[in-house]
Every structure is written in C-alpha cells, then in structure tokens.
C-alpha positions as a Markdown table, in Angstrom:
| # | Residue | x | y | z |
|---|---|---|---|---|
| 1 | Unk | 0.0 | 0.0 | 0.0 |
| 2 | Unk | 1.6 | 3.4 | -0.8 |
| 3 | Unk | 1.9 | 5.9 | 2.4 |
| 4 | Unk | 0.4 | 9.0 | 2.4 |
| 5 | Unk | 2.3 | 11.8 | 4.1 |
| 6 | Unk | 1.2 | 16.0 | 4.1 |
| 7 | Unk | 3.1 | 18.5 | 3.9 |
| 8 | Unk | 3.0 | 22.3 | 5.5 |
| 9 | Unk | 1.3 | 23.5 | 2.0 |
| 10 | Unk | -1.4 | 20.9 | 2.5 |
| 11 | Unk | -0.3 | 19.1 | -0.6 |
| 12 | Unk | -0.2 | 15.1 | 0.0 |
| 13 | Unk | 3.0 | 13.3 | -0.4 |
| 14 | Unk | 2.5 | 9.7 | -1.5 |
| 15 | Unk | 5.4 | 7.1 | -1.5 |
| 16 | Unk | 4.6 | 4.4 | -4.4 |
| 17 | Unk | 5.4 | 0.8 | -3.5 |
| 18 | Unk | 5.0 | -0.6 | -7.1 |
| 19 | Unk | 6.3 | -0.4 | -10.9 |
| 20 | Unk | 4.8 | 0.9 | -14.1 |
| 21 | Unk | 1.7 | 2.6 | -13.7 |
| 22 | Unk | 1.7 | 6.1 | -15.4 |
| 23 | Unk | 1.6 | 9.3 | -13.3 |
| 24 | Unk | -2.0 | 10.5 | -15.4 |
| 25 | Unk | -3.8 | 7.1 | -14.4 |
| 26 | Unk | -2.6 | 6.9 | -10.8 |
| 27 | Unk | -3.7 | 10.6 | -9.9 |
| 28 | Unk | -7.5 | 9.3 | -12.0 |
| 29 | Unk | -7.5 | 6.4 | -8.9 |
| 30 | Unk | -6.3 | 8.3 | -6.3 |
| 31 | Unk | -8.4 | 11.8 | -7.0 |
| 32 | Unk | -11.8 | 11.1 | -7.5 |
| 33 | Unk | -14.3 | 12.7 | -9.2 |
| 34 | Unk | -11.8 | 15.0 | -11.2 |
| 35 | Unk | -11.8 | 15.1 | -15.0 |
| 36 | Unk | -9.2 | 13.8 | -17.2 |
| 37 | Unk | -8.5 | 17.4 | -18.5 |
| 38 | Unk | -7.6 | 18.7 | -15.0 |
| 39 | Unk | -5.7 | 15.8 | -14.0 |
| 40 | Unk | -3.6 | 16.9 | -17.2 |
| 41 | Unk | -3.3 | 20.6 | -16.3 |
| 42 | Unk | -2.3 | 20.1 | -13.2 |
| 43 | Unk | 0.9 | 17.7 | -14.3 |
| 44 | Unk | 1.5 | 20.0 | -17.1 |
| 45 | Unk | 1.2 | 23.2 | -14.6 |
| 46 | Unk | 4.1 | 21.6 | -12.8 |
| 47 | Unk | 2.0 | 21.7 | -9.6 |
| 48 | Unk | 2.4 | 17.7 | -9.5 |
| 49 | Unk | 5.6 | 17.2 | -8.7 |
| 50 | Unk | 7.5 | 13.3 | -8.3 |
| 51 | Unk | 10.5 | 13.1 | -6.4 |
| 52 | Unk | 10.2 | 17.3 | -6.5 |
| 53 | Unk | 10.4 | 17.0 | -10.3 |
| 54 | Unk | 8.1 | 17.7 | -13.0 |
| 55 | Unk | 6.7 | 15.0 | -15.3 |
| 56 | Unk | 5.2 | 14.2 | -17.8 |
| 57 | Unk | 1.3 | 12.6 | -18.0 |
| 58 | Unk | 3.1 | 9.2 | -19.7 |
| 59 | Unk | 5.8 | 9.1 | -17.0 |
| 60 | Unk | 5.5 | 5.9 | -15.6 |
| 61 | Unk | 6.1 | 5.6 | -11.6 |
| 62 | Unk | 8.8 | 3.3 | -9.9 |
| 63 | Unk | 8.8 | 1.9 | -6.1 |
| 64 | Unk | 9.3 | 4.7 | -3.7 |
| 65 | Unk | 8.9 | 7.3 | -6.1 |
| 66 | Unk | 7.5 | 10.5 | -3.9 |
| 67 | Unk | 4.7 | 12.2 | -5.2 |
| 68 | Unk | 3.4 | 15.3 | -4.7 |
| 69 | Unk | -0.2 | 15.9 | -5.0 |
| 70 | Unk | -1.6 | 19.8 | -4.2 |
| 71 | Unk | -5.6 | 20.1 | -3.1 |
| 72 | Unk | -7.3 | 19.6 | -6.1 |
| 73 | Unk | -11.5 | 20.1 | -6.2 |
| 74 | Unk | -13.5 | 18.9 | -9.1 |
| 75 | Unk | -14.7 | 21.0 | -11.4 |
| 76 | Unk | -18.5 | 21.4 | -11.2 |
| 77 | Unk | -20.3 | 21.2 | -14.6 |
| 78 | Unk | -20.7 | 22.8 | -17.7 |
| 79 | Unk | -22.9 | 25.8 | -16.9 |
| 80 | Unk | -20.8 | 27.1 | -14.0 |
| 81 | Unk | -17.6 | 26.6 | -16.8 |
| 82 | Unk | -19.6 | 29.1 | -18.6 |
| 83 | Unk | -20.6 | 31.4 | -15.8 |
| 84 | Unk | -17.0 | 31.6 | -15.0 |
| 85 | Unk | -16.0 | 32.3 | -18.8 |
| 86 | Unk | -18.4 | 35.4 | -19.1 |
| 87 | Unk | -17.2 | 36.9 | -15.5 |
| 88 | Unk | -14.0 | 36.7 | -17.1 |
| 89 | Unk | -14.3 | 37.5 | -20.3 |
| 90 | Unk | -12.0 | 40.4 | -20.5 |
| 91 | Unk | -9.3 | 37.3 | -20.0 |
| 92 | Unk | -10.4 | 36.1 | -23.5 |
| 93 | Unk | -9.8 | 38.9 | -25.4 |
| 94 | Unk | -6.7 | 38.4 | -27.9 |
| 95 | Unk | -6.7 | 42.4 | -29.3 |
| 96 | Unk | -9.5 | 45.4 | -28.8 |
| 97 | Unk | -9.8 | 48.6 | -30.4 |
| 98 | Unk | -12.5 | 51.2 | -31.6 |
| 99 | Unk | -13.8 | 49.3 | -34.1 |
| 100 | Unk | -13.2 | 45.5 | -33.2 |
| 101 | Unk | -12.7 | 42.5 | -31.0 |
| 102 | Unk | -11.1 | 39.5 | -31.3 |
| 103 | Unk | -11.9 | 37.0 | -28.7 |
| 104 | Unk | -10.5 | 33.5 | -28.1 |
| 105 | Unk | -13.6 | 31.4 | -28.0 |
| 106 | Unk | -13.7 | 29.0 | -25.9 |
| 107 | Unk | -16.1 | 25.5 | -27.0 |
| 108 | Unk | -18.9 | 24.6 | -25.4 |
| 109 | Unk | -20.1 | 28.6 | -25.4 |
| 110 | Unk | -22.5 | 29.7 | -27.9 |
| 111 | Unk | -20.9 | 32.7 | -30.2 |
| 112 | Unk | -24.6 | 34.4 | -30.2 |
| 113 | Unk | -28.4 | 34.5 | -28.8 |
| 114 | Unk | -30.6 | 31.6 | -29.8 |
| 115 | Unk | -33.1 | 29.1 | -29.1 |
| 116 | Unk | -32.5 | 28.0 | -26.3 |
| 117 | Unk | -29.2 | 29.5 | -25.5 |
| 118 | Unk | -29.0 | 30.7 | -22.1 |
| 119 | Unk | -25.7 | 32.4 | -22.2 |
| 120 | Unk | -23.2 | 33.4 | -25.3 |
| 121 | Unk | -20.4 | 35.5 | -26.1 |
| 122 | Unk | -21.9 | 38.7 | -28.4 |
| 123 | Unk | -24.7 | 39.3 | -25.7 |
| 124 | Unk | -22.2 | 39.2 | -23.3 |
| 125 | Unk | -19.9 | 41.8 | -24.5 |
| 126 | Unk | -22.8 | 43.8 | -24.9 |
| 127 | Unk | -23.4 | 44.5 | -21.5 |
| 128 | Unk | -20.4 | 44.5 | -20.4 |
| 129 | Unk | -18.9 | 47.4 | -23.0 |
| 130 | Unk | -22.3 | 48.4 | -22.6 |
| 131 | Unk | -22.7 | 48.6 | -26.6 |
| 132 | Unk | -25.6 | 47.8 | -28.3 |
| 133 | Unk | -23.9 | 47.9 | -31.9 |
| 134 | Unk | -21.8 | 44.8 | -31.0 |
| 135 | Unk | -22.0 | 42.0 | -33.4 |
| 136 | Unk | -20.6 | 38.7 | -35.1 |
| 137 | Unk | -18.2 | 39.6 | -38.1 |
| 138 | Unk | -17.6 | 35.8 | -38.5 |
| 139 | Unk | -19.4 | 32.6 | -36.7 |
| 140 | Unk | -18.4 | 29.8 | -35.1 |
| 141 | Unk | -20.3 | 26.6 | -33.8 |
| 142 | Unk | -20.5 | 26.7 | -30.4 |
| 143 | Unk | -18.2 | 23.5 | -30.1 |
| 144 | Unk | -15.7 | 25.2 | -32.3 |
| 145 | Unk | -12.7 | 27.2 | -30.3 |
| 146 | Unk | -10.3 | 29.8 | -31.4 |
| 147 | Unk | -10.4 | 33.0 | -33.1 |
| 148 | Unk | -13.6 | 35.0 | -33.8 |
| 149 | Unk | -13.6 | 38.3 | -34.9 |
| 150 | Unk | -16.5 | 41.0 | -33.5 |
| 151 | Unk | -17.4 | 44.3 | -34.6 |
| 152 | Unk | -18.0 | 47.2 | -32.0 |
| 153 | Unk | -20.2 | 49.7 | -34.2 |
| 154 | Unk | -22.3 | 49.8 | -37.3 |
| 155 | Unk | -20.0 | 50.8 | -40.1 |
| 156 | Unk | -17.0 | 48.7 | -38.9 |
| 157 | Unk | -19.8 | 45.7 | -39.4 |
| 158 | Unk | -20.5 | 46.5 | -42.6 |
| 159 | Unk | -16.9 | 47.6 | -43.6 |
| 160 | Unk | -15.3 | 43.9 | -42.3 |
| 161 | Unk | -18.5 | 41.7 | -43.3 |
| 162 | Unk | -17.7 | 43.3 | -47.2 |
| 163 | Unk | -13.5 | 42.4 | -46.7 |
| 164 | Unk | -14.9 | 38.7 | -45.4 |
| 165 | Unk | -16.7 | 38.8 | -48.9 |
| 166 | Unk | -13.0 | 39.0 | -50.4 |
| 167 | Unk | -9.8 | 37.3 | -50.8 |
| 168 | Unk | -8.1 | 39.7 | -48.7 |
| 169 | Unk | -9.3 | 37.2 | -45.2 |
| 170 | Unk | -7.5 | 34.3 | -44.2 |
| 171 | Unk | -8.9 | 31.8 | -42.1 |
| 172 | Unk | -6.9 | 28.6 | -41.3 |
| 173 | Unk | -8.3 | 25.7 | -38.5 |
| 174 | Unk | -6.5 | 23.2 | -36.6 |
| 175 | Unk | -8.6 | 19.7 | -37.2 |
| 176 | Unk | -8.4 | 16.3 | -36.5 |
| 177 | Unk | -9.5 | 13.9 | -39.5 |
| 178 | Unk | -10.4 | 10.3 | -39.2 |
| 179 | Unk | -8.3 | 8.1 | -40.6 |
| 180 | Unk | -5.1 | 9.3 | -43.2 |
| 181 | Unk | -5.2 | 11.6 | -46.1 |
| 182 | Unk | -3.2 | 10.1 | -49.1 |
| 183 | Unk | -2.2 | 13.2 | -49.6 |
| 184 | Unk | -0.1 | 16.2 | -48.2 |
| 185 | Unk | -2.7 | 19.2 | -49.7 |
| 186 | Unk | -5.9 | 18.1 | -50.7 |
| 187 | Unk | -8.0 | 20.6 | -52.2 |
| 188 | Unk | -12.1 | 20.1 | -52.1 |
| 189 | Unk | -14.1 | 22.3 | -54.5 |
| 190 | Unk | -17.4 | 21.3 | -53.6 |
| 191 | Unk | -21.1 | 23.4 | -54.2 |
| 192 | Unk | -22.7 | 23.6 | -50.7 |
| 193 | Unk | -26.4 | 24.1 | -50.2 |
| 194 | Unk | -28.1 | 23.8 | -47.0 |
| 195 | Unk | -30.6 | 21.3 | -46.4 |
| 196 | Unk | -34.2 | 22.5 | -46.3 |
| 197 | Unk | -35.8 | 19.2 | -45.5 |
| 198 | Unk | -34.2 | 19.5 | -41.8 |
| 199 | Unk | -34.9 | 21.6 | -38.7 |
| 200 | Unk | -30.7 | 21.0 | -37.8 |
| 201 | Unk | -29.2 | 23.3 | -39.6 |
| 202 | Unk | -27.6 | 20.6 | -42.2 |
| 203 | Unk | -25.6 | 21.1 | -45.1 |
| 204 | Unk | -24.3 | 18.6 | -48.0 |
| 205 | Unk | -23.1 | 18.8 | -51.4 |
| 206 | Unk | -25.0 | 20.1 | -54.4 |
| 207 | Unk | -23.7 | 21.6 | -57.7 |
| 208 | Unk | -26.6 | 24.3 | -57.4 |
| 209 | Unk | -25.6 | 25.1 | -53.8 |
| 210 | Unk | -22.6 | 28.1 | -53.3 |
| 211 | Unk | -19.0 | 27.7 | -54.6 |
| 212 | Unk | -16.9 | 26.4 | -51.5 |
| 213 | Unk | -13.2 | 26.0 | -51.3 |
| 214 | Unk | -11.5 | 24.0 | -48.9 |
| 215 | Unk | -7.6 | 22.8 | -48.5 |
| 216 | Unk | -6.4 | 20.4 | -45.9 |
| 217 | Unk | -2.7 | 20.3 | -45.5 |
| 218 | Unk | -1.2 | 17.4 | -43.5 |
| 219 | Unk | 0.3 | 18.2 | -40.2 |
| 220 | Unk | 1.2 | 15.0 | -38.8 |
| 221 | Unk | 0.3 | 11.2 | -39.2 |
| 222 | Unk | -0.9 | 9.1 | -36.3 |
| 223 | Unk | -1.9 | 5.8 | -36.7 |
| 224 | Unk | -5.7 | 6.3 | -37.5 |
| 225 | Unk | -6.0 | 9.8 | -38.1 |
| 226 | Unk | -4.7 | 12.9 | -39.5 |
| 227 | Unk | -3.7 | 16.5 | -37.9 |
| 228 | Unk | -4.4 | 18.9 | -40.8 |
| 229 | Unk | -4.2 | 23.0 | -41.1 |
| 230 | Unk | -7.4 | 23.8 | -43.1 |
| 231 | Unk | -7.7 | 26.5 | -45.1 |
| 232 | Unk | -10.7 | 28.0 | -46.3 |
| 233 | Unk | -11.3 | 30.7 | -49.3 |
| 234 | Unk | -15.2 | 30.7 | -48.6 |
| 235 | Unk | -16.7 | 31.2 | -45.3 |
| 236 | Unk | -19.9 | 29.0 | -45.7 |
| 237 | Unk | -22.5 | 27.1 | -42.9 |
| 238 | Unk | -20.5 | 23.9 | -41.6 |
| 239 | Unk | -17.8 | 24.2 | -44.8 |
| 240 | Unk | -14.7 | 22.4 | -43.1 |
| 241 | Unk | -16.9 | 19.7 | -41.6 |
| 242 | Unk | -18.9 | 18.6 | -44.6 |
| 243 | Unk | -15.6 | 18.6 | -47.5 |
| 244 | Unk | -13.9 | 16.6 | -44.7 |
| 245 | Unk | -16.5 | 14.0 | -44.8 |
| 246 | Unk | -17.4 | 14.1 | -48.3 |
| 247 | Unk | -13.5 | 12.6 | -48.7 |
| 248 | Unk | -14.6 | 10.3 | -46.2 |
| 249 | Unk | -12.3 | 11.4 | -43.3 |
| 250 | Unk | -15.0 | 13.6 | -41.4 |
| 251 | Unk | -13.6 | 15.3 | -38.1 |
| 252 | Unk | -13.3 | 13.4 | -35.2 |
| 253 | Unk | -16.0 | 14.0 | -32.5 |
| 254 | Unk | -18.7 | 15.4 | -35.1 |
| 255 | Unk | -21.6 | 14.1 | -34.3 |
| 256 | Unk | -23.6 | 15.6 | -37.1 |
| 257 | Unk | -21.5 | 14.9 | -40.3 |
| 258 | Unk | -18.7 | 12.4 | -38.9 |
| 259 | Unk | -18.7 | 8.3 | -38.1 |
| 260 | Unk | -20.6 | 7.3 | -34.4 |
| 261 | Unk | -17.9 | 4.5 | -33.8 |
| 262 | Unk | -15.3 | 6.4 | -34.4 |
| 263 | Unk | -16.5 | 9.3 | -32.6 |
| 264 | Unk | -17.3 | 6.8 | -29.6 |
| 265 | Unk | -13.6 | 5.7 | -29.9 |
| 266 | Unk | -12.4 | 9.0 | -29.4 |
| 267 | Unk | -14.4 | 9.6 | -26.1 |
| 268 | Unk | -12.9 | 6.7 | -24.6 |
| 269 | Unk | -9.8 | 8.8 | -24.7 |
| 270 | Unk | -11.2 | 12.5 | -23.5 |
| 271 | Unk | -12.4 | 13.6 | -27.4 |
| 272 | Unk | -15.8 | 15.3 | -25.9 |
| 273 | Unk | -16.2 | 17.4 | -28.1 |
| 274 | Unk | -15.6 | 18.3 | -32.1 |
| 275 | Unk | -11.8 | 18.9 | -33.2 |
| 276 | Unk | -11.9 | 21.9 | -34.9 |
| 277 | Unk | -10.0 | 25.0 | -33.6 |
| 278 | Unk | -9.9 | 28.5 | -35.4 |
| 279 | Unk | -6.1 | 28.9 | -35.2 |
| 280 | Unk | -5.5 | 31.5 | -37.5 |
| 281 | Unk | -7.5 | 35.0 | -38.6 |
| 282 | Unk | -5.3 | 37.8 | -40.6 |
| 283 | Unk | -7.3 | 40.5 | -42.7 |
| 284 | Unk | -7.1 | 44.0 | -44.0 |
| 285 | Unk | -8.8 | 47.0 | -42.6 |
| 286 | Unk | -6.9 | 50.0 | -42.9 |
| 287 | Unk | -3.8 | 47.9 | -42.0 |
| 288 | Unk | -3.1 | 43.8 | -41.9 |
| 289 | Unk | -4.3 | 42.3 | -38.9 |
| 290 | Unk | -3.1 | 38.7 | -38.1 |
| 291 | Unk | -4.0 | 36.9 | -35.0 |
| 292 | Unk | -3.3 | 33.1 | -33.8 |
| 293 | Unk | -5.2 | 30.8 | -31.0 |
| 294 | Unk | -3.0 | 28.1 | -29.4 |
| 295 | Unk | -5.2 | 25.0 | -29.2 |
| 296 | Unk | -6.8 | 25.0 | -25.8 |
| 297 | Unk | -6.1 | 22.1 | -22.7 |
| 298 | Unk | -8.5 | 19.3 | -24.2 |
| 299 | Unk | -7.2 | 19.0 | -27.8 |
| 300 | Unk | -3.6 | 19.7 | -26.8 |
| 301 | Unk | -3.9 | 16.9 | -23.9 |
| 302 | Unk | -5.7 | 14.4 | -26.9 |
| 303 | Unk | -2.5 | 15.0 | -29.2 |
| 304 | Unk | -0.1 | 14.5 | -26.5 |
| 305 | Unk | -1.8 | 11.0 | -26.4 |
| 306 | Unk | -2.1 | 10.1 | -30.0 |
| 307 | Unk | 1.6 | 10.6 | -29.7 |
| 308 | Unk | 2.5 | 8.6 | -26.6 |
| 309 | Unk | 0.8 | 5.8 | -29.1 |
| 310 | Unk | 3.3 | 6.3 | -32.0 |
C-alpha cells in the first residue's frame, strides 16, 4: 500500500510501493471525481511534482517514487464553466480597439443568442462594454474554439462583413480527421447548399448550392488519423466539416456529419467534443491584422496522447 504523508502546503506526499503505472492514471484512482482534462493541467502546470520533479502525463512511476499531489477540487459542470468564462471575459480577449474585437472562443459557449441559448459571447460583451452595436463579423459553432472576430459599431460591421466577402481574409483551423489523407494538400471544391428538409441546420453537397473551397494540409500522421491546417477561401455554414467527410475522413468528434464508432472511440480517450479550432484569422482593414489561437487544454492533452501511441 503506498503511504500518504502532508506537507505544511497541505499538498499530500505519497510514497509508491510498485512499478509501471503512469503518473495520469494513478492521480485518475487516487483523485476522485476529477476530470481527465484537469488531471492533465495540473501535471503539465508543474504543480504535481515526483520526487520534487516535473513529469510528464506518460511518465511511468517506480517503487518509492514520492509524489506530490496539491488540493485539487473537481470541477463542477458545464454551466458554472460558462458562468465563470463570461465573469471573465476580458481574460479572453486576444486584441481590442474602436472598431473591433477578437476573442478566443472558448467551445462549449454559444458565439450568439438563440433558441434556447442561455448564455453566449456577443450578448455578453454587450453589456459589459455596454454597446448595443456589438456584433458577429464571422461565426463559429458553439463546439468550435479559437479566433472569432466582432465588430463594435455599425459601419465597422458593414466595412469587415464586405472584406470577409474578399480574398483579402484568411482563415486557417486546426482539425483532426479520421483516418489518413493520401495526400499532403488536398484541395475540395465542392457546391454547398443547405438542407431544407431538416430543422438541424444541415448542409451537404449540391452543384446548385454556393461555390466552397476548402484545402487540408497534413500536419502529422498518427496511426488512425490525421492533424491537418485547413484553409478556407469561402466562409460557408458547416464548410470544413462537410468537405472533410465528403472525402470520407469527417472530423473526429462530429456528431452531425462524422462516423458514431469512431466518434465513440475518441471519447474513450477524453475527445468530448468536435476537433476543430480556429487557429489563424489575418485580414485587411486600414492595416493587416493577423492573429493566432494556441489549441486550448482538451485537444492539446488528446495529441499529447495520440503521440505517446506512436
């Protein structure tokens, strides 16, 4: 049985009395009810130390290995997550000025008001700049993270909605794609047309629908999928999600155009949500602007995995 010591910072010390199990699933037993993703930050954050080292989440513990293990609570469920996000939301903004925002959305936050929708981003920076004029210059799904840009007055809306219209806005995403492309660059030029038969918002492929260009360029290999930098040149409903899957490698963890076993296998190892990250946003008005979003704790903890596979 491994002995548990504390120290004067109230952290617990534990002594391990056995080989080979890894640092992440030994804190999983020995912390209960606290997620995966925290479990992850917390090693990452350094403030799990072993033998008054940092680790890595694969590092595999040896007998009478010391581990250091700081008062950790669970966290409590999605809506407080959210709560907590809009008190805070000054934290999220990448850049500000008279005419714009960009924010670093997080997922599982709607970008604006709805059916249903009891909290999201644009109503929230409403109050608290206390400006009615604020608005969405470009959308994203409320599982999707990363950058999204918001106007703070009429005529900056209207002036960046007409440069989204143009070439002169690039937007690249970070996504994961089931399976492995055969190809480095793959471009999809594909009509889209959105699906009047459902309530769900649904798009698919239709030579009448609007031009849509896609290109996924390969990132990195792992054994049964594909990190890819997607580049879009038209901005339409759902875009990335539905070329991905018309070249059969839909995003993992999309329920509403990707693969349910798939999607199932990815939750067994902390995929909750889609993988699809807005990493990239440069445009002109009046000057270049270029912005970048690191990918945020739960897909940067699910690649560190994939890669302790390889």
């Amino acid at each position: 049985m491994d002995k548990i010591t504390k120290n004067h910072q109230n952290c617990n010390n534990i002594t391990i009395n056995s080989d080979g199990q890894r640092i992440d699933n030994f804190l999983m037993k020995t912390i209960k009810g606290v997620p995966r993703s925290l479990i992850y930050k917390v090693i990452r954050d350094g403030q799990v130390r072993v033998n008054s080292k940092r680790v890595k989440p694969s590092y595999k513990l040896v007998s009478k290995d010391v581990v250091r293990i700081p008062p950790i609570s669970p966290r409590i469920k999605e809506t407080s997550r959210n709560e907590k996000f809009l008190d805070s939301i000054d934290d999220y903004i990448i850049f500000e000025n008279q005419d714009f925002i960009v924010i670093n959305k997080p997922a599982g936050l709607a970008a604006h008001s709805g059916t249903n929708i009891k909290h999201d981003i644009v109503s929230s920076l409403k109050k608290l700049k206390n400006n009615s004029e604020i608005a969405p210059v470009n959308r994203l799904d409320k599982n999707t993270s990363g950058c999204m840009l918001i106007s703070k007055n009429y005529q900056s809306a209207k002036d960046l909605g007409n440069c989204f219209k143009t070439e002169k806005v690039k937007k690249t995403y970070t996504a994961l794609l089931s399976g492995k492309l055969s190809k480095n660059k793959i471009t999809i030029d594909l009509a889209l047309k959105s699906d009047k038969r459902k309530k769900n918002g649904s798009v698919f492929v239709d030579s009448s629908g609007k031009h849509s260009l896609t290109t996924f360029h390969v990132e990195k290999y792992f054994s049964s999928c594909t990190l890819a930098n997607v580049v879009i040149q038209t901005g339409r409903t759902h875009q990335i999600r539905v070329h991905a899957s018309s070249i059969n490698h839909p995003i993992c963890g999309d329920t509403k155009y990707g693969d349910k076993l798939i999607n199932t296998a990815f939750r067994k190892i902390g995929l909750h949500r889609i993988f699809l990250h807005s990493s990239y946003l440069s445009f002109y008005y009046k000057r270049q602007y270029s912005f970048k979003s690191s990918l945020p704790d739960d897909l940067s903890i699910l690649i560190e995995k994939l890669e302790n596979e390889l």
